[in-house]
C-alpha positions in Angstrom: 92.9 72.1 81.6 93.9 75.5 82.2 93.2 77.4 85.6 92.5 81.1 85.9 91.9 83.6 88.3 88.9 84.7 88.2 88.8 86.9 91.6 91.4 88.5 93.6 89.4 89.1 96.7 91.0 87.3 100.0 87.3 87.4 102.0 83.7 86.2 100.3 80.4 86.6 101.6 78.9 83.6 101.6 75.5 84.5 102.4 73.9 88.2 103.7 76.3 89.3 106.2 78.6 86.6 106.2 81.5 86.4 105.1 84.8 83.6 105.0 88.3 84.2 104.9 89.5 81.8 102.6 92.9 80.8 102.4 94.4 82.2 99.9 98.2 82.0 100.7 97.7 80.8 97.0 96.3 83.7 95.5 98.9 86.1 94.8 100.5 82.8 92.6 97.4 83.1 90.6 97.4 86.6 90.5 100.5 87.5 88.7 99.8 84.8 86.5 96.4 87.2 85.3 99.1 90.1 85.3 101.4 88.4 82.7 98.3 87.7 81.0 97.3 91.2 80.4 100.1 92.9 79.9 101.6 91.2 77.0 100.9 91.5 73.3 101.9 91.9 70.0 105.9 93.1 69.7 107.1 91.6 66.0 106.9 91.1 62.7 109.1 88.2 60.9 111.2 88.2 58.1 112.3 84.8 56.9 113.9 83.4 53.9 114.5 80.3 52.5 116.0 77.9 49.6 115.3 74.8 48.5 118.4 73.3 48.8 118.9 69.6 51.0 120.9 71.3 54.4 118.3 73.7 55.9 118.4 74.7 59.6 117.6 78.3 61.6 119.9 80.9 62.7 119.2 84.1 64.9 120.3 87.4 65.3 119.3 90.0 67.9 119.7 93.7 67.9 121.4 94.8 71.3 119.3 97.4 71.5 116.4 94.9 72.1 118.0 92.8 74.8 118.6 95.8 76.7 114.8 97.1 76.5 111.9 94.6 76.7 109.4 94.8 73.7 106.1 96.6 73.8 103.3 97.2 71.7 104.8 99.3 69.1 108.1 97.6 68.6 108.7 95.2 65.5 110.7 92.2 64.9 112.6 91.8 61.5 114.5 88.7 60.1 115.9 87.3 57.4 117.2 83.8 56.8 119.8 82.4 55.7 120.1 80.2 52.6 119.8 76.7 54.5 115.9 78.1 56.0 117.8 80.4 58.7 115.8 83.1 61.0 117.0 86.4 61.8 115.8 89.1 64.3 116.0 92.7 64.7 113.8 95.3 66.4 113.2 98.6 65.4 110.2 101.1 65.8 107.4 100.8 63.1 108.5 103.7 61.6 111.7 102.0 60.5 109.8 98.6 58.4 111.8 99.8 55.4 115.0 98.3 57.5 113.6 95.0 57.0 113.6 94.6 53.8 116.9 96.7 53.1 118.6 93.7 55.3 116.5 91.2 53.5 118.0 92.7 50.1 121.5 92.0 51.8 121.2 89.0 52.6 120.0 87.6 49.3 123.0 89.7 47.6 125.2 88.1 49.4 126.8 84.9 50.4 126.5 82.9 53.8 129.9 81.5 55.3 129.7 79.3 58.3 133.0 81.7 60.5 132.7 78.8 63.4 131.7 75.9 64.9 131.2 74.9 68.3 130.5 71.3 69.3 130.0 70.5 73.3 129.1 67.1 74.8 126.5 67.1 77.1 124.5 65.0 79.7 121.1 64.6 81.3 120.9 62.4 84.2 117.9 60.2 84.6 114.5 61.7 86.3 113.8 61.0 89.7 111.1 58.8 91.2 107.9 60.1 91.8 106.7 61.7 94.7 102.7 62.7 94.8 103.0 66.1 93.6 105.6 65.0 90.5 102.6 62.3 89.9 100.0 64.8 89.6 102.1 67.1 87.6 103.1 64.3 84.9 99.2 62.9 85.1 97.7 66.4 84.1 100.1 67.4 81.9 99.8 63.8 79.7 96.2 62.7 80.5 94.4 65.8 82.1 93.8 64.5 84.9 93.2 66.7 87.9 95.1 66.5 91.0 92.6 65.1 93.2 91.5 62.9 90.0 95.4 61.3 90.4 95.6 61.5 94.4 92.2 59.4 94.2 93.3 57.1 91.5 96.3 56.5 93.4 94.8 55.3 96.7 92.8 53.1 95.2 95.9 51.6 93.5 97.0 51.7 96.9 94.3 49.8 98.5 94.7 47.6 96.2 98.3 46.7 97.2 99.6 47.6 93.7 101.1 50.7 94.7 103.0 52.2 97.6 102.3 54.7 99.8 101.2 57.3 97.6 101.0 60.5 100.0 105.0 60.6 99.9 107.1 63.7 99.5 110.6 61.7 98.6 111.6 61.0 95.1 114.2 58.0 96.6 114.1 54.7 98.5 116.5 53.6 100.8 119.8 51.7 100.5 118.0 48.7 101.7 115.1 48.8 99.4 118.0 47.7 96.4 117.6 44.6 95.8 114.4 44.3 95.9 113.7 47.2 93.4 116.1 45.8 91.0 113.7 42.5 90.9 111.2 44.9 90.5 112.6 46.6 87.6 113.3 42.9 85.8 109.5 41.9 86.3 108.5 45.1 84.6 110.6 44.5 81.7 109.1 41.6 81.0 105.3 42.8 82.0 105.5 45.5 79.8 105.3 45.1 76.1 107.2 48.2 75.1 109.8 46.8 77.3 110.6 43.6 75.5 113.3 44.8 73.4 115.2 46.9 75.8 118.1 45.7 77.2 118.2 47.8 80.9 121.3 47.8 82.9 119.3 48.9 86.3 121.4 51.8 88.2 119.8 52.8 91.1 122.5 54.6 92.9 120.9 58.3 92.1 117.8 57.9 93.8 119.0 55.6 96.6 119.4 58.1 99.4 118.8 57.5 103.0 118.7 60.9 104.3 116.0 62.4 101.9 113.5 59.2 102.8 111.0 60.6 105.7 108.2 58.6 106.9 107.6 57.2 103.0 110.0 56.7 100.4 108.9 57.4 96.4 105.6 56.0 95.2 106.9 52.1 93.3 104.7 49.7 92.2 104.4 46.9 93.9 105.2 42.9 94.1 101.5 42.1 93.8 101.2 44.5 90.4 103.7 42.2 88.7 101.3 39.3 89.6 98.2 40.7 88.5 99.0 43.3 86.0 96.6 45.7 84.2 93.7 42.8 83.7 91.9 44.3 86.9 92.2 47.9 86.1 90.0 50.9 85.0 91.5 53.1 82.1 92.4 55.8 84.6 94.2 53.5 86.8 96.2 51.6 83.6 97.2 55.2 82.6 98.2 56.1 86.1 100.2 52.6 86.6 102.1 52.7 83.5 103.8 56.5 84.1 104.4 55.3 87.4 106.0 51.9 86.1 107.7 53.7 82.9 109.3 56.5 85.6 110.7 53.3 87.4 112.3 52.3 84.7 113.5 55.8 83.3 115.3 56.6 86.5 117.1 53.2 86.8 118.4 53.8 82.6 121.5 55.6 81.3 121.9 59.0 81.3 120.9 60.8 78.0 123.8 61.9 75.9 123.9 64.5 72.9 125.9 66.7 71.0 125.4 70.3 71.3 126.4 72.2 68.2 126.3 76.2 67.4 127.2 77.5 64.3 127.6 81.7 64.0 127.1 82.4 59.9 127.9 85.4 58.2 125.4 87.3 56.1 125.1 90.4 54.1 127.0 91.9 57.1 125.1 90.3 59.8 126.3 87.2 62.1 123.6 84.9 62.7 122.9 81.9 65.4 122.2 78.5 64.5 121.8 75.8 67.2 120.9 72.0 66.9 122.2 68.6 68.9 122.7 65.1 67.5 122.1 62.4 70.0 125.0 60.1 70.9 122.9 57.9 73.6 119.1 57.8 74.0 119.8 56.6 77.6 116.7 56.5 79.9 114.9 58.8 76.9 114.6 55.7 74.9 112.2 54.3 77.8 110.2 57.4 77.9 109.6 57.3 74.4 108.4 53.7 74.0 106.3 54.4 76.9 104.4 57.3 75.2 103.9 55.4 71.7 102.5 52.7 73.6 100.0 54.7 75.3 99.4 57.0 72.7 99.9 60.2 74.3 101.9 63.1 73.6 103.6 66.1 75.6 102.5 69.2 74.0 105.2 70.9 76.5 107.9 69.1 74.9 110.2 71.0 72.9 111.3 69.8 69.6 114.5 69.0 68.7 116.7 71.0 66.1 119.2 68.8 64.5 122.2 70.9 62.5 122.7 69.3 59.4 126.3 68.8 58.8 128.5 71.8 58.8 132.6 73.1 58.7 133.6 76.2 59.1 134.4 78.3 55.9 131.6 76.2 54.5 129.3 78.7 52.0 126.2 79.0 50.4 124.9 80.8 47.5 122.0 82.6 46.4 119.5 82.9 49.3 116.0 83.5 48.7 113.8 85.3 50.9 110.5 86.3 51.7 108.8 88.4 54.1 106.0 87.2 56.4 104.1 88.4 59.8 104.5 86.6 63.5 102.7 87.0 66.3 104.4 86.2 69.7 102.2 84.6 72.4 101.3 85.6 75.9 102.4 83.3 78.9 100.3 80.3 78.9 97.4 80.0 81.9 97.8 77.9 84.6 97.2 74.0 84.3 97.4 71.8 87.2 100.8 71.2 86.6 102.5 74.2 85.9 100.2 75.9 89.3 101.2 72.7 91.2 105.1 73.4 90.7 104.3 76.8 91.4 103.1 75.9 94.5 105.6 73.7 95.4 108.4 76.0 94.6 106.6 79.4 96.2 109.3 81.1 98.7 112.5 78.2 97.8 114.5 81.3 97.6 114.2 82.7 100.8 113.6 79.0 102.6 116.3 77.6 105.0 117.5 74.1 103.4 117.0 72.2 106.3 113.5 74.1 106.7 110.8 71.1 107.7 108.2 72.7 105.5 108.4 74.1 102.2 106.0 75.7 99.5 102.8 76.7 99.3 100.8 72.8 101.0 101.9 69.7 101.4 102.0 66.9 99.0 99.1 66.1 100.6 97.0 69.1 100.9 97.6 71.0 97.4 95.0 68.9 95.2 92.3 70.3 98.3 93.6 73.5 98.0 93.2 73.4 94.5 90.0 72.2 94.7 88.5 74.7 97.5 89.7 77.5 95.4 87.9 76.7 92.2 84.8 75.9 94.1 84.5 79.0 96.3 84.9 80.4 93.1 88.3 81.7 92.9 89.4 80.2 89.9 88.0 78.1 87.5 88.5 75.0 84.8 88.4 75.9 81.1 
């Protein structure tokens, strides 16, 4: 559900000689947006190669004189890959195209040699709870749901005593809220169906934080939810209930823990880039997962994961083949709810005090209505 600017104007006439200034400390976020938007298009053409061999994985190479200068209209992107599927890069004016296939002819003359190998562990700590804004982020990016679609499913949930407060800017609950979330977290493993062959040691020492809980800690379900379930729900609401439930559990998990790996191969005279990660411990990612087969949805913002096959240095391989083919790069995407709401929540964090009251653009509160006023006095609009 993407959201565009369709005016920049900051005052409207709203009927013959009136005319409302609206407030559009939001505007200008919209309006670069439309900048980016206009002023990007095609830079490169692609050169890959590949061979049908069992190890395959992608490896880049950039020409320094392209990181120093950003590509425009007229510049053009080469590659060639190595013979496990690799991707190369290089840029060069259109009048140079005959480069590309003079490094493709290397690279199929010659043999690849992994020169090293670089393996780092890494780790990615649990997400936080929820706080409204994070809600209606997650909501729109999964289901689509608007932000005052979530805010409004949410207070219903609320009035219905199976959720918390849900007007809340934390993303913790308090050093005496413990125990009772841990309780919590056992009644939703057993509630949930996804959940019933999981084995959750509950941690809930990094979002138990006194001094970052306000008037209302993070948005929980409730006692009363593990009582009555999803039986009483509309599909909006299950939807709703389940990322708040599966974000519950996700934050209480172990951290995730992978392998990073980079390989640098040499090629017909070139060095390429190969990158990939193995994962030692699905941690808290596990959850995440089961929670989005159950419900069926995807994140089309998710990356995908490279995984390196495995490789030694000094390993080699013979005979690349390689092709040429054309690639298009693509402008930033448009605004959705989500991506607009973290923009809105983030405007001016730079040059904000961090003990400031008051931050971004709205409160949790107030951004779905901002959202909303601006799309219907016809500011932006919902494609």
């Amino acid at each position: 559900m993407a959201v565009n600017v369709l005016s920049l104007c900051h005052v409207r006439e709203t009927s013959p000689g009136t005319h409302t200034f609206f407030p559009t400390y939001t505007c200008p976020v919209y309006c670069w947006r439309s900048v980016q938007l206009l002023d990007f298009g095609l830079y490169c053409n692609l050169i890959h190669a590949s061979q049908p061999i069992r190890t395959t994985f992608t490896g880049q190479w950039f020409a320094s004189s392209f990181l120093q200068t950003p590509p425009h209209d007229d510049a053009l992107a080469f590659g060639c890959t190595l013979p496990t599927a690799g991707r190369v890069r290089d840029f060069h004016p259109l009048e140079r195209v005959p480069a590309g296939h003079t490094m493709k002819a290397a690279c199929e003359k010659s043999q690849a040699v992994c020169t090293s190998l670089k393996k780092e562990k890494k780790t990615v700590a649990p997400p936080k709870l929820f706080d409204l804004t994070a809600l209606q982020r997650e909501a729109n990016r999964l289901y689509g749901f608007t932000a005052k679609q979530t805010l409004d499913y949410a207070q219903a949930l609320y009035e219905k005593r199976l959720l918390t407060y849900p007007r809340t800017d934390s993303k913790y609950i308090t050093s005496d809220m413990q125990d009772s979330t841990k309780e919590l977290i056992t009644g939703l493993c057993s509630l949930l169906p996804f959940m019933r062959d999981v084995k959750l040691q509950a941690d809930l020492t990094r979002v138990c934080d006194n001094s970052k809980v306000t008037d209302h800690h993070a948005i929980l379900p409730t006692a009363e939810f593990l009582k009555t379930g999803f039986s009483s729900l509309t599909d909006s609401e299950t939807k709703l209930m389940t990322l708040v439930c599966a974000k519950l559990l996700c934050a209480a998990a172990a951290p995730y823990e992978y392998e990073a790996v980079t390989a640098a191969i040499s090629c017909g005279g070139y060095t390429f880039t190969a990158k990939g990660k193995t994962t030692l411990c699905e941690g808290w990612r596990e959850i995440e997962k089961l929670s989005r087969a159950a419900s069926e949805e995807q994140d089309e913002d998710a990356e995908p994961e490279t995984v390196l096959p495995p490789l030694a240095e000094g390993q080699t391989f013979d005979n690349p083949a390689a092709e040429i083919s054309e690639c298009y790069t693509q402008p930033p995407k448009a605004y959705t709810e989500d991506t607009l709401l973290s923009a809105m929540e983030n405007a001016g964090k730079e040059e904000t005090p961090e003990d400031a009251e008051r931050k971004g653009l709205g409160t949790t509160a107030t951004r779905a209505g901002i959202i909303e006023k601006l799309i219907s006095a016809g500011f932006a609009e919902r494609k």
